[in-house]
C-alpha positions as CSV (number, residue, x, y, z in Angstrom):
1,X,-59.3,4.7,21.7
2,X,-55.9,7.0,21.2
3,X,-55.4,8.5,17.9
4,X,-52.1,6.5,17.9
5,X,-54.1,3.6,17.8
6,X,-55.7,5.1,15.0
7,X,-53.1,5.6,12.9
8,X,-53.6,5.2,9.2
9,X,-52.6,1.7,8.8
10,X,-51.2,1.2,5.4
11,X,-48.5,3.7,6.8
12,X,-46.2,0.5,8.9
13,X,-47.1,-3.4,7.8
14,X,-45.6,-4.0,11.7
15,X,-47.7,-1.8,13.0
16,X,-50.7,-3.0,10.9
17,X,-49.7,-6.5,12.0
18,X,-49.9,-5.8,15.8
19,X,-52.7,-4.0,15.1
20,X,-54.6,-6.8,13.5
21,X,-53.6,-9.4,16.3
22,X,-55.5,-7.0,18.8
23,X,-58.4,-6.6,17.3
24,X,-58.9,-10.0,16.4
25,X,-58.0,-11.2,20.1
26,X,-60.7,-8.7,20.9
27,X,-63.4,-10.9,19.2
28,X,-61.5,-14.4,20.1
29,X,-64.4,-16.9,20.0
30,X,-65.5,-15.5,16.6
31,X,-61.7,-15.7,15.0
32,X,-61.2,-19.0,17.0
33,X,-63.9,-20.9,14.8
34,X,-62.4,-19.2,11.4
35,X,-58.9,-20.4,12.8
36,X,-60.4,-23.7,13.0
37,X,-61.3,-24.0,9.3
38,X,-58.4,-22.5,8.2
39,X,-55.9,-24.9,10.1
40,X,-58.2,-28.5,9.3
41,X,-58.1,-27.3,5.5
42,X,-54.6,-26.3,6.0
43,X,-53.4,-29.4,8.0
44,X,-55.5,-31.8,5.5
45,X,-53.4,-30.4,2.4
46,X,-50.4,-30.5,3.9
47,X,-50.4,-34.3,5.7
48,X,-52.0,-35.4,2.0
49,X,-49.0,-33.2,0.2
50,X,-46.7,-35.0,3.0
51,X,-47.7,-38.3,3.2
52,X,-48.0,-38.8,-0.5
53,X,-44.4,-37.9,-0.9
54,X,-43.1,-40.3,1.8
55,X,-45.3,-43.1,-0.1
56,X,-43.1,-42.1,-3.1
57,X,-39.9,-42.4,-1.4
58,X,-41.0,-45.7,0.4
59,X,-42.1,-47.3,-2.3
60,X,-38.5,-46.5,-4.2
61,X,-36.8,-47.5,-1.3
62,X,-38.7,-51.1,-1.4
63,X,-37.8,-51.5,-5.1
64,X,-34.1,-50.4,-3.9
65,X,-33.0,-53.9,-3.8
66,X,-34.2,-54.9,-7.1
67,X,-33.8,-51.7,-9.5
68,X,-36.4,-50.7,-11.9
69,X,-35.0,-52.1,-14.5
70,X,-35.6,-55.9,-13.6
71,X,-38.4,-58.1,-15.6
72,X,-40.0,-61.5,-14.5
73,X,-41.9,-63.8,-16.4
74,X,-43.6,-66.4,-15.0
75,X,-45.4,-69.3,-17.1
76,X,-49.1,-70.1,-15.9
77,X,-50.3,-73.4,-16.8
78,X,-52.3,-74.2,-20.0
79,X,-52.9,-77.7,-20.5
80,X,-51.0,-79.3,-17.3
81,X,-51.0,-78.8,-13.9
82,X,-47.9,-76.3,-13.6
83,X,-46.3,-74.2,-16.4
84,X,-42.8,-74.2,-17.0
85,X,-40.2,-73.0,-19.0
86,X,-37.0,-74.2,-20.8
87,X,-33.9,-73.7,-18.6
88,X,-31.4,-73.7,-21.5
89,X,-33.1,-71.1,-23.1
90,X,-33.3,-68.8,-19.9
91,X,-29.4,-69.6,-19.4
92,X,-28.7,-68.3,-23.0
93,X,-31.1,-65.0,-22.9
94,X,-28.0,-62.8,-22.1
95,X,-26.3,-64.0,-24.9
96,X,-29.1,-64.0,-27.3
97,X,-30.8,-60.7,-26.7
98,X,-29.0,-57.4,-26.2
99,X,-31.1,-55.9,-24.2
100,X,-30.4,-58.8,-21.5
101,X,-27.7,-58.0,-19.0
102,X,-28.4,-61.1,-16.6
103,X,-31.2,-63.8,-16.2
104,X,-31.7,-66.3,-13.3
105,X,-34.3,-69.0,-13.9
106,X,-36.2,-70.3,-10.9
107,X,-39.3,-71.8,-9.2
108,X,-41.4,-71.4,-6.2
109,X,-43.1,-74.2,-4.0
110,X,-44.1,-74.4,-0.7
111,X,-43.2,-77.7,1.7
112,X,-43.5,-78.5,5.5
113,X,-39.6,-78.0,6.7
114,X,-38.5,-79.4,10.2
115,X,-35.2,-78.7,12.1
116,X,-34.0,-79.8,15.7
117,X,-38.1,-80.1,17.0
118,X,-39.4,-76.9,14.7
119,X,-41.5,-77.2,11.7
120,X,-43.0,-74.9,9.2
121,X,-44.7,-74.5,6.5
122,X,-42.3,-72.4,4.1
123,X,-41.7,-71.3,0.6
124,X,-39.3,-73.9,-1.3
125,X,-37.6,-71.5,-4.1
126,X,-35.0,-73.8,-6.8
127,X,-32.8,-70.9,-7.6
128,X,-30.1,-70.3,-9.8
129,X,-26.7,-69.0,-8.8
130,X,-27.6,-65.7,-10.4
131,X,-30.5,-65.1,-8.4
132,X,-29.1,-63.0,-5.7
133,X,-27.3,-60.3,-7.8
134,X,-30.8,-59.9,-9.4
135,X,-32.2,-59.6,-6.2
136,X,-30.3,-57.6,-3.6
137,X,-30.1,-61.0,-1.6
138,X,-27.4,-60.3,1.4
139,X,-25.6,-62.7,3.5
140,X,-25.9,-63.0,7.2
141,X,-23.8,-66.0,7.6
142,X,-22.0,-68.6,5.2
143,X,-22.1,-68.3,1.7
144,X,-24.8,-68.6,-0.9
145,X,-25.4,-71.6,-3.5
146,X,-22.7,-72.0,-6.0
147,X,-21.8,-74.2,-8.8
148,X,-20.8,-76.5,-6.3
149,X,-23.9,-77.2,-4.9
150,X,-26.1,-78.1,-8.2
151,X,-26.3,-81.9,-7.3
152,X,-26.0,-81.3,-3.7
153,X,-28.6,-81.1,-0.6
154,X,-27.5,-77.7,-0.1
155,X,-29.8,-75.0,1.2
156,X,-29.7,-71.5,2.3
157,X,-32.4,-70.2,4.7
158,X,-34.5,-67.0,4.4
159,X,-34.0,-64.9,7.9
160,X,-37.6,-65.4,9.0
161,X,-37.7,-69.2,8.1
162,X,-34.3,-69.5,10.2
163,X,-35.9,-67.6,13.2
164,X,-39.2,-69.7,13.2
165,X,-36.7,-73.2,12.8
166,X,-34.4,-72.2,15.8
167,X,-35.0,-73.6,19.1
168,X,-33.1,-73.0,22.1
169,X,-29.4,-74.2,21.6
170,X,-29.6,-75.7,18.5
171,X,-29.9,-72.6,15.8
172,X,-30.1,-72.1,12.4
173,X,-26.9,-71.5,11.2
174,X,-24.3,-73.2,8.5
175,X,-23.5,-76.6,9.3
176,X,-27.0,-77.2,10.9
177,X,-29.3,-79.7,9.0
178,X,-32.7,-78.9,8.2
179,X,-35.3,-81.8,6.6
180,X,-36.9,-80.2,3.3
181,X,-40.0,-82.7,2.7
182,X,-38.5,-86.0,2.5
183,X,-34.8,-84.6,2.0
184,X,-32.4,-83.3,4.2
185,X,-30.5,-80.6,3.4
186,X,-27.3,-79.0,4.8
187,X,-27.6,-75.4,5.8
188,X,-24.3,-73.5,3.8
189,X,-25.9,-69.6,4.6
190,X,-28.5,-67.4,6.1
191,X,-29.9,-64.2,4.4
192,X,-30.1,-61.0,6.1
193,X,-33.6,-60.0,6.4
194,X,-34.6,-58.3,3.0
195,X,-37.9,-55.8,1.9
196,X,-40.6,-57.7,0.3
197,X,-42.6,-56.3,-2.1
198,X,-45.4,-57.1,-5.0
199,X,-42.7,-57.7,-7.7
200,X,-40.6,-60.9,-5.7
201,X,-41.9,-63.9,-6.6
202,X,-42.2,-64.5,-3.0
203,X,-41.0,-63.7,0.4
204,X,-37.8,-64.9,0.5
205,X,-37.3,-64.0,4.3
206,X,-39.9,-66.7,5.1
207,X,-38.0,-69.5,2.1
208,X,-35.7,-71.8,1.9
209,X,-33.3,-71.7,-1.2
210,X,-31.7,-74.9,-2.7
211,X,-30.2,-75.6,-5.9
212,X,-32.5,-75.4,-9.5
213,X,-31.3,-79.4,-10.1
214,X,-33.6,-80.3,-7.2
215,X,-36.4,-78.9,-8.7
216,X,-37.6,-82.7,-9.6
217,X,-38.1,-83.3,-6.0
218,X,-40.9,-80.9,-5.7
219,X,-42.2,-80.2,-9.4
220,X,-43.4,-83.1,-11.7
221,X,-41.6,-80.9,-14.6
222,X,-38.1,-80.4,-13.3
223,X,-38.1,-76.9,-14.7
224,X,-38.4,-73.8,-13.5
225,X,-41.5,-71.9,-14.2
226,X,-40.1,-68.1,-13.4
227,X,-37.6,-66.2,-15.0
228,X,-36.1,-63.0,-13.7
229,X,-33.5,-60.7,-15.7
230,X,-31.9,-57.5,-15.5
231,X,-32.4,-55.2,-18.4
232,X,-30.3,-52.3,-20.0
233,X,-31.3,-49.0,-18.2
234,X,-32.1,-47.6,-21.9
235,X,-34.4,-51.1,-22.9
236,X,-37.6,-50.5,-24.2
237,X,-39.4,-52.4,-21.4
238,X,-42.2,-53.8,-22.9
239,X,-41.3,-54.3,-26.1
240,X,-38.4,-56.8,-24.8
241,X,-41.1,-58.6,-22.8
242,X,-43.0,-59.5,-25.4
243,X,-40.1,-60.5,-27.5
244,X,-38.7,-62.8,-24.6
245,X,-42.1,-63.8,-24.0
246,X,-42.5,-65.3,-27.4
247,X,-38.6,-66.9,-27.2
248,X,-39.9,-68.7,-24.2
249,X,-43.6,-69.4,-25.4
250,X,-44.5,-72.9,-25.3
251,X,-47.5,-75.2,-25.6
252,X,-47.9,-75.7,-22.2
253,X,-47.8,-72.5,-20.7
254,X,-49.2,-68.9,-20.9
255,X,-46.6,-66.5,-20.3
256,X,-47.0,-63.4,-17.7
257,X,-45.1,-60.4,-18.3
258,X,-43.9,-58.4,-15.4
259,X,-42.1,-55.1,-15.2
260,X,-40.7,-53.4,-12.3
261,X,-40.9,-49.8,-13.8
262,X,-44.3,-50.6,-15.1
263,X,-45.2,-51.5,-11.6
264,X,-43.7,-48.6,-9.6
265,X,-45.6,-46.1,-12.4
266,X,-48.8,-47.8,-11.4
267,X,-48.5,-47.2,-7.5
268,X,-47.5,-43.5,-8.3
269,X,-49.9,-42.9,-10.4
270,X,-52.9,-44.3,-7.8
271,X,-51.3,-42.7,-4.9
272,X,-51.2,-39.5,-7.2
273,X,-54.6,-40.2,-7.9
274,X,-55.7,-40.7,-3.9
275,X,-53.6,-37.6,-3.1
276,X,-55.6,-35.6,-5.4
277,X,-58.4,-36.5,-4.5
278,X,-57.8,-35.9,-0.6
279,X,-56.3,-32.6,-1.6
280,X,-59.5,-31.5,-3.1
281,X,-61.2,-32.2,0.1
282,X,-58.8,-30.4,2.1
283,X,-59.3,-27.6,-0.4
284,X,-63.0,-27.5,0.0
285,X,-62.0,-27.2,3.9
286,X,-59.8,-24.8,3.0
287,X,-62.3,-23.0,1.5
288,X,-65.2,-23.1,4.3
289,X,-62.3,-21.7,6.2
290,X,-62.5,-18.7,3.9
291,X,-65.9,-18.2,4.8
292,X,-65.6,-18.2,8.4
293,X,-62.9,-15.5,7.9
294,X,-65.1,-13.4,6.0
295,X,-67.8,-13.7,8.7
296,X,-65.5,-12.6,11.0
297,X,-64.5,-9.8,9.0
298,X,-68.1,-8.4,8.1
299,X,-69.0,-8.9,11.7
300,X,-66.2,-7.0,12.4
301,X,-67.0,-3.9,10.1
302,X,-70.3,-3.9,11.2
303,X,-69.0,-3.2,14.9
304,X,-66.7,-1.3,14.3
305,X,-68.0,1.6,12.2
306,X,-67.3,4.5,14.7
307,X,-63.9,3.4,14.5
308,X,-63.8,3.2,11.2
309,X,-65.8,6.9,10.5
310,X,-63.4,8.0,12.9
311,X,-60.3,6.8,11.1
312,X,-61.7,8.7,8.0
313,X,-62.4,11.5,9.7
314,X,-58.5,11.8,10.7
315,X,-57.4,11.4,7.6
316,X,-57.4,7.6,6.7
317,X,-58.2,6.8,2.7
318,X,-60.6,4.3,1.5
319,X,-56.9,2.2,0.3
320,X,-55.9,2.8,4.0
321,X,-59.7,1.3,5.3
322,X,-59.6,-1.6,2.7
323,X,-55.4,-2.5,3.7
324,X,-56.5,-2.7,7.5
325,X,-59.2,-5.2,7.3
326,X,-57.1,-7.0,4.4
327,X,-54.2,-6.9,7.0
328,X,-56.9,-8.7,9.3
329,X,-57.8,-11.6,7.2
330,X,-54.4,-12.1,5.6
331,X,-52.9,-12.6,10.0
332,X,-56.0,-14.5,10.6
333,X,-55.8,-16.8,8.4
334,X,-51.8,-16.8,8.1
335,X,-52.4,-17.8,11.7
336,X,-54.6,-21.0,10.9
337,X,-52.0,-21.7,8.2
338,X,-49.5,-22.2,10.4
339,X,-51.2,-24.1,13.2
340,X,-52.5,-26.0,10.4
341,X,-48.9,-26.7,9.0
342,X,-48.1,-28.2,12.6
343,X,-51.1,-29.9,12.4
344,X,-50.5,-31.8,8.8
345,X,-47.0,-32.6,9.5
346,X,-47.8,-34.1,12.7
347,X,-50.6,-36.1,11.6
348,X,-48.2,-37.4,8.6
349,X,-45.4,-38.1,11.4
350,X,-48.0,-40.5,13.0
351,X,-49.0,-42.2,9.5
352,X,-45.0,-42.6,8.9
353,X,-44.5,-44.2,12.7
354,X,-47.3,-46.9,12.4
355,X,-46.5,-47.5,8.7
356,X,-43.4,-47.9,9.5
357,X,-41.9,-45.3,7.2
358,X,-38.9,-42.8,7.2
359,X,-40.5,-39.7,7.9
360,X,-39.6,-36.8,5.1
361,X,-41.4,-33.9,3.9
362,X,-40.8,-31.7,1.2
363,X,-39.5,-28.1,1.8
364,X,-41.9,-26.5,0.2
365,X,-44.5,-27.6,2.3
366,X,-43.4,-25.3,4.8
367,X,-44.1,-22.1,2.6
368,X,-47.3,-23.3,1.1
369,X,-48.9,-24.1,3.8
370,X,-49.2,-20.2,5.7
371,X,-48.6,-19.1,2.5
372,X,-52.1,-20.6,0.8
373,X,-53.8,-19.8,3.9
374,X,-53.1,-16.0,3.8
375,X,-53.6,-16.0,0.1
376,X,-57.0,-17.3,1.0
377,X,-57.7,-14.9,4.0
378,X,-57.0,-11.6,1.8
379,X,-58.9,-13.4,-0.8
380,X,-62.3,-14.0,1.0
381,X,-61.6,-11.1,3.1
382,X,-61.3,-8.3,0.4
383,X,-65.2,-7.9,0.3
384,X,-65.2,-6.7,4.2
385,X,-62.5,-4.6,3.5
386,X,-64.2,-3.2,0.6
387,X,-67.4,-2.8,2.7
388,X,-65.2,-1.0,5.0
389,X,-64.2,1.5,2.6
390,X,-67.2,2.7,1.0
391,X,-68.8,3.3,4.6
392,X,-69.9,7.3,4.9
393,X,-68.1,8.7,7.8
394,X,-70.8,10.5,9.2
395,X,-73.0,7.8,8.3
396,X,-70.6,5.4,10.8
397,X,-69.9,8.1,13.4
398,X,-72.9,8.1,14.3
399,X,-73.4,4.5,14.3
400,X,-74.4,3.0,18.4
């Protein structure tokens, strides 16, 4: 070895750097396994870190349509066999309570529907005028259920039920007739195929929607049973619920309160709770990463104490002894770091492409990654490195 090469170290980080990549490439397999820690606790924080923060995203992009300010109450049956609330009173909530912007009463059944040779078993949904403005519901042909259509055989078909009722040549489209249990109904409109998520009453891609007067052909009550409304952004959630709750109370039915910020908290909070705990493990990875570094490193003092007896003996301090190995751990596990960055954020690319997600990570990410890696290389390596520099010179030159 030239005494170039054993230039104090501390003197150029670049040098030190290049330095360190040789010497570790000397003894490959050894810093291959530490690499391998370092990058499967590395990746497992990062795709955790990753994947939790698309979850986030996804799960406010489903509740996009709706807002987090909507509330549905549905009434459970008591002493009959469906509950049901008053119509008159859900029609007057705006009015009645200031925290109520909107309210659309509805109901939910399910019925065989046929059309032109297809049948299916689908979701029969009563709805009020109001209901798509509280829903997000789009158009993809005609026109939605108006005034107009209260005593009417009027319908408007979900974008699922329309594709599993359309046979070749004769679609699903306004003007087509579709039979609705023992009634047929004129189609007037089609929805564009919306998200579906916990908080809908039901799918309303797979429905069909007709006016809340016809509810007496499929509900011994007449009424509907559900009530959704839009609240004022600043609206103390719960407290309205259980206010309209009690307006709506009645003998027959039990009412269930429903919040769509109350939901959303409660999936962040468990995927906050499942990315913690996945994070943890990662850590502990993380941390037997450590340890394979600091093998590598004391294996590495141990074989190297001529060199290091004869870097003392040219002039390198015990800070200059201790910075070189520290320089060591710090690339090797900088290394891992970032193969274990491209590892996470590939492994949460394939989560987000068979969940169907938009795939996002967060910038910083990107720093913490490498950067907790090397904090944990010159962490667990510091003990070689001190080992390194309390070594007696002549004691290591004349080591074999």
């Amino acid at each position: 070895m030239s005494t170039a090469n054993l230039a104090i170290s501390g003197v150029d980080p670049g040098e030190g750097v290049v330095e360190a990549l040789g010497n570790l490439y000397a003894q490959r397999q050894r810093s291959l396994l530490a690499l391998l820690g370092i990058m499967i606790g590395t990746a497992s924080i990062i795709a955790m870190l990753t994947i939790g923060h698309m979850a986030q995203h996804e799960t406010m992009r489903m509740y996009k349509h709706l807002g987090v300010d909507i509330l549905q109450i549905h009434a459970l049956p008591v002493t009959g066999p469906e509950g049901f609330l008053d119509r008159r009173t859900i029609v007057a909530l705006p009015g009645a309570d200031p925290d109520i912007l909107a309210a659309a009463p509805l109901a939910v059944g399910r019925a065989g529907v046929a059309a032109s040779g297809a049948a299916a078993d689908l979701a029969v949904v009563t709805a009020d005028p109001a209901l798509p403005g509280l829903t997000g519901m789009r158009l993809a042909q005609g026109r939605f259920l108006g005034g107009i259509d209260e005593d009417s055989l009027a319908t408007v078909v979900g974008a699922g039920a329309a594709a599993k009722l359309s046979t070749p040549g004769a679609p699903v489209v306004p003007g087509a007739s579709v039979r609705i249990g023992q009634y047929v109904y004129g189609v007037v409109g089609v929805l564009a195929p919306m998200p579906y998520t916990a908080f809908d009453p039901t799918n309303f891609n797979d429905a069909v929607l007709i006016p809340l007067n016809g509810a007496g052909r499929f509900r011994a009550s007449g009424q509907p049973d559900t009530v959704l409304m839009r609240l004022r952004p600043d609206a103390d959630v719960k407290a309205a619920g259980e206010r309209i709750a009690a307006r709506l109370a009645n003998p027959n039915s039990r009412m269930q309160v429903i919040s769509a910020r109350e939901l959303i908290d409660g999936m962040n909070a468990q995927k906050a709770i499942h990315g913690r705990l996945l994070t943890a493990i990662g850590g502990i990875s993380l941390l037997v990463g450590g340890i394979g570094v600091m093998n590598v490193m004391l294996m590495g003092v141990m074989e190297r104490r001529r060199e290091i007896g004869l870097r003392a003996a040219i002039g390198a301090t015990p800070g200059d002894l201790r910075r070189m190995f520290l320089i060591e751990a710090a690339v090797l596990a900088f290394v891992g770091g970032v193969g274990g960055l491209a590892l996470g954020l590939a492994a949460a690319l394939l989560t987000a492409r068979m969940s169907g997600w938009a795939f996002g990570a967060p910038l910083y990410v990107l720093i913490l990654g490498p950067g907790m890696a090397a904090l944990v290389g010159v962490a667990f390596g510091f003990y070689p490195a001190a080992k390194a520099a309390r070594l007696d010179p002549i004691e290591a030159l004349r080591a074999e």
